[in-house]
C-alpha positions in Angstrom: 2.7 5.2 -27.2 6.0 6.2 -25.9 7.0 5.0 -22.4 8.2 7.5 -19.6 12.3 6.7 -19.0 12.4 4.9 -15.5 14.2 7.9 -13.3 17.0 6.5 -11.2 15.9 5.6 -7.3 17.6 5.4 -4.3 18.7 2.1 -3.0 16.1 0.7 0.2 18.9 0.7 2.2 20.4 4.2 2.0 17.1 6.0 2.9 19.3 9.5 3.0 19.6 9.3 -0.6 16.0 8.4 -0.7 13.5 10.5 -3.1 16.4 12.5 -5.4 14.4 11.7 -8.3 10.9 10.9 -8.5 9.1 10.0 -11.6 6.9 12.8 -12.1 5.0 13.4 -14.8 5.7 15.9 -17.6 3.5 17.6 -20.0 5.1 18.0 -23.6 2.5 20.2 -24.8 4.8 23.6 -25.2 4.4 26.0 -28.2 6.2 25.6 -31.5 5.6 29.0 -32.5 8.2 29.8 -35.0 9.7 26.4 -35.4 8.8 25.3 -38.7 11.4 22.3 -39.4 12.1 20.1 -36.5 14.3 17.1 -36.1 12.9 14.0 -37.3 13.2 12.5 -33.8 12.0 15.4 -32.3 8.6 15.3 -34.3 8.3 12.1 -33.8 8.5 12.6 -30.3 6.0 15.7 -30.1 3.4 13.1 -32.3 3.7 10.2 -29.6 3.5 12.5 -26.9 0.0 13.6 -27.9 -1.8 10.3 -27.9 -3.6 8.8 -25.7 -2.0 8.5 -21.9 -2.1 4.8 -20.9 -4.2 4.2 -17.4 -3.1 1.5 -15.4 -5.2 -0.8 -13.9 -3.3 -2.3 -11.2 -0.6 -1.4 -8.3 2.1 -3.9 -7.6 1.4 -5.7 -4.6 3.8 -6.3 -2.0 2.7 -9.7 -0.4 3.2 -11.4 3.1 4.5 -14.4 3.0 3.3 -15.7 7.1 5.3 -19.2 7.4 9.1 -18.1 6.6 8.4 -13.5 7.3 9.5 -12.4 4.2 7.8 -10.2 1.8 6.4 -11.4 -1.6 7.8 -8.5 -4.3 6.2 -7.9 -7.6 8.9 -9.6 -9.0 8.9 -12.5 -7.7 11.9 -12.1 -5.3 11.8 -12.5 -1.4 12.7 -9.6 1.1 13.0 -9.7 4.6 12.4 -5.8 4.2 10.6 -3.1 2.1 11.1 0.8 2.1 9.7 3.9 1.1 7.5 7.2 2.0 3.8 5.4 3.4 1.9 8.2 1.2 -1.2 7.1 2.0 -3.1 4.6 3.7 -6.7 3.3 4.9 -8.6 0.5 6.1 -11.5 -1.9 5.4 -13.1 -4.9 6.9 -13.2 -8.5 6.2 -15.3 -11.8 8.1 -14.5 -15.0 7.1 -16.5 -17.7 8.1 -13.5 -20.2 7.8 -10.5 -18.2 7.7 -7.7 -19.2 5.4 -4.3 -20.4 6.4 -1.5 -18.1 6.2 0.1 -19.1 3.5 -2.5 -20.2 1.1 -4.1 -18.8 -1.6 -6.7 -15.8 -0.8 -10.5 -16.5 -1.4 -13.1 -14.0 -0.8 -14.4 -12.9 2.7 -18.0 -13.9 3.4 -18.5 -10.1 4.3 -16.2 -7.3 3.6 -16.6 -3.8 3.9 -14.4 -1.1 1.8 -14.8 2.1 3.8 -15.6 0.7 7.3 -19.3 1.6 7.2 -21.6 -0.2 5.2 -21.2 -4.4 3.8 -20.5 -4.5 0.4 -22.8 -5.1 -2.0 -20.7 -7.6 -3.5 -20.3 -9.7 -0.3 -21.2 -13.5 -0.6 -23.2 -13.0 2.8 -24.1 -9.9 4.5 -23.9 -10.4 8.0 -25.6 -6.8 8.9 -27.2 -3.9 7.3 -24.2 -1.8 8.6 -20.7 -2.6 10.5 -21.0 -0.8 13.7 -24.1 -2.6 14.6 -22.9 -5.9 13.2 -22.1 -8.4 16.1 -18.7 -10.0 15.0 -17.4 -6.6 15.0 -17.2 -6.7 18.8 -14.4 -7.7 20.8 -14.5 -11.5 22.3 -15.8 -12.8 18.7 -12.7 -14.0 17.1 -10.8 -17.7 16.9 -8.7 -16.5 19.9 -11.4 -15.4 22.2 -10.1 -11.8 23.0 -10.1 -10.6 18.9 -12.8 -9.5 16.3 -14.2 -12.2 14.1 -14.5 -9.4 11.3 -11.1 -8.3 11.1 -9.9 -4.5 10.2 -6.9 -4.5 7.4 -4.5 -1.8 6.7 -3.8 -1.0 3.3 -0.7 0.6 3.1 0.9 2.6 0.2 5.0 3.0 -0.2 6.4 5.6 -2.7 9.6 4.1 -3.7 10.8 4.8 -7.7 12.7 1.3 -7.2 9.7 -0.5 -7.5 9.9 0.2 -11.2 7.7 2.4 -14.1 3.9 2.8 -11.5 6.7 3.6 -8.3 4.3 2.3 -6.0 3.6 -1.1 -4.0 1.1 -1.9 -1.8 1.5 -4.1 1.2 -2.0 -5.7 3.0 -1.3 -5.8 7.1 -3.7 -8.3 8.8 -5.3 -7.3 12.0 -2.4 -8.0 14.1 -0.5 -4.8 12.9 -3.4 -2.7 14.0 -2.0 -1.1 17.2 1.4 -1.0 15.9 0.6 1.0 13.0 -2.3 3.3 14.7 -2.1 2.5 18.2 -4.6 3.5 20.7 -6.8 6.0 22.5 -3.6 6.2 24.9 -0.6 5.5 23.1 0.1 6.5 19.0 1.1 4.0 16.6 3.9 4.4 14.4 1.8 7.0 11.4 1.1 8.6 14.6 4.4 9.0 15.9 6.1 10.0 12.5 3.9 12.8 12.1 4.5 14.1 15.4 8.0 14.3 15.4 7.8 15.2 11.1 4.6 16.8 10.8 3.4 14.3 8.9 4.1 11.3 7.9 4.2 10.8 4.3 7.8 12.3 4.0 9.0 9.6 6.6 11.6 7.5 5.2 10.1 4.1 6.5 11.3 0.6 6.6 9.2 -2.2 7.2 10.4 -5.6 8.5 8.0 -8.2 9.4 8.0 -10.3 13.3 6.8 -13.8 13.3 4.7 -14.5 15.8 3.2 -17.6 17.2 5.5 -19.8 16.6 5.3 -23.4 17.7 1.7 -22.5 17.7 -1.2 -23.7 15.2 -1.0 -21.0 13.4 2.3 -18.6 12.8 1.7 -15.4 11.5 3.3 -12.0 11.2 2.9 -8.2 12.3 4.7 -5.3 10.8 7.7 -3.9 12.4 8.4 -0.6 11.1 11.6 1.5 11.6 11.6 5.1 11.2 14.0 6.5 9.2 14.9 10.7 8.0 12.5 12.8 6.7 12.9 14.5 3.1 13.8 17.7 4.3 14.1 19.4 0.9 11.1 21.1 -0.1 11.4 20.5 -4.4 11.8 17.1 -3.2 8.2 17.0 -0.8 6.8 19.0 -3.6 7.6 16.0 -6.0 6.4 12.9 -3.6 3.3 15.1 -3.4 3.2 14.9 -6.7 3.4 10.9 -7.4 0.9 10.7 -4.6 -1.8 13.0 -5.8 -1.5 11.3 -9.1 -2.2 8.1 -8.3 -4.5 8.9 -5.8 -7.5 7.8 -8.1 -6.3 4.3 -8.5 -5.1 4.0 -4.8 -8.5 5.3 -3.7 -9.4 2.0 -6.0 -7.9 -0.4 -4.4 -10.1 -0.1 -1.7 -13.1 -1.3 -3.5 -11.4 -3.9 -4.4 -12.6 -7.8 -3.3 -9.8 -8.9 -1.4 -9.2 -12.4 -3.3 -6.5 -13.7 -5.8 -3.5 -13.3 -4.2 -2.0 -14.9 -1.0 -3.7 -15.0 2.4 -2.7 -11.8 4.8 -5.1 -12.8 7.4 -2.7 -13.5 10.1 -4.6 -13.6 13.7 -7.5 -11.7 14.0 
């Protein structure tokens, strides 16, 4: 099957030049009416085109690393910083009877719920027939004595066409970014913010750094710091983030049902 070209992206740092090219999707299914004898390259090219699309599976996750606040890329390598356009985001619950250390590897919740409603089915212990009605989703239940013992996380989708051939990454923010990425009944969070001054806030340029907390403490964890940057002002542009985000959508929408094990801990304080 023949591989899209990677599109050149804008450097994380230089958020004015971000979004020039996007890597959206073409079809190759125009007319040959006429054109008896192509190029051998050409027909080969038309013949690839038409098989089968390959689906991926996955999207690259963009990990917390709690201990030193850096960010865990796909790759491999260390950031103190991620960027992109946040195209989409949601949230989901997790309980954990005996939470993992930041820093160590992630095991399943004893109860997690994908779209804030209803336990999942494929919870190791249900702790309630539904999550508003479920008593460690009260306030004054968690480890610290003020927090939820069933914590709410913030998946959190960047469009960035640095992040390689699926120009997506995904980055997991534990409990403790809650009000700084949606706030409160009397002050907006940062999504909030954005799309008051933009609109919305999926053409924000946003950076995320990471603040360590609780050091010299039992347990250091981190919160997300993000820093507002332009928004994409040109309106092909939009039209192509649009684009990228409505075709992934399907496998974003994915994640979410997803159980929240195999990779490192993102837990952070409750």
């Amino acid at each position: 099957m023949a591989k899209d070209k990677k599109q050149p992206g804008p450097e994380p740092t230089a958020p004015q030049d971000a979004g020039t090219q996007l890597p959206v999707p073409v079809e190759t299914t125009m007319p040959l009416t006429g054109q008896r004898h192509l190029p051998a390259a050409a027909a080969a090219f038309l013949a690839e085109a038409k098989g089968e699309r390959q689906v991926e599976h996955k999207l690259p996750l963009i990990q917390i690393q709690h201990r030193t606040g850096e960010f865990l890329l796909p790759s491999g390598e260390l950031a103190r910083e991620v960027s992109g356009y946040p195209v989409y985001y949601f949230q989901t619950r997790r309980y954990y009877k005996k939470p993992p250390k930041p820093g160590e590897k992630g095991s399943p919740p004893d109860c997690w719920s994908g779209d804030m409603v209803l336990p999942s089915p494929s919870s190791l212990e249900i702790q309630h027939e539904d999550c508003a009605g479920c008593p460690l989703n009260q306030f004054g239940t968690g480890r610290d004595g003020r927090s939820k013992a069933c914590g709410t996380y913030t998946s959190i989708f960047l469009l960035n066409p640095r992040f390689g051939e699926i120009p997506l990454g995904v980055i997991v923010a534990p409990p403790s970014s809650l009000r700084t990425l949606l706030g409160t009944r009397f002050q907006p969070g940062y999504f909030g913010q954005a799309a008051a001054r933009h609109g919305v806030y999926e053409i924000v340029w946003t950076k995320f750094r990471l603040r360590v907390q609780g050091e010299g403490e039992s347990v250091t964890y981190c919160t997300l710091d993000p820093v507002m940057g332009p928004a994409c002002e040109d309106v092909e542009r939009v039209k192509r983030i649009a684009g990228v985000r409505n075709q992934f959508l399907a496998l974003m929408d994915e994640f979410r049902s997803r159980i929240p094990e195999g990779y490192e801990n993102t837990t952070g304080e409750s």
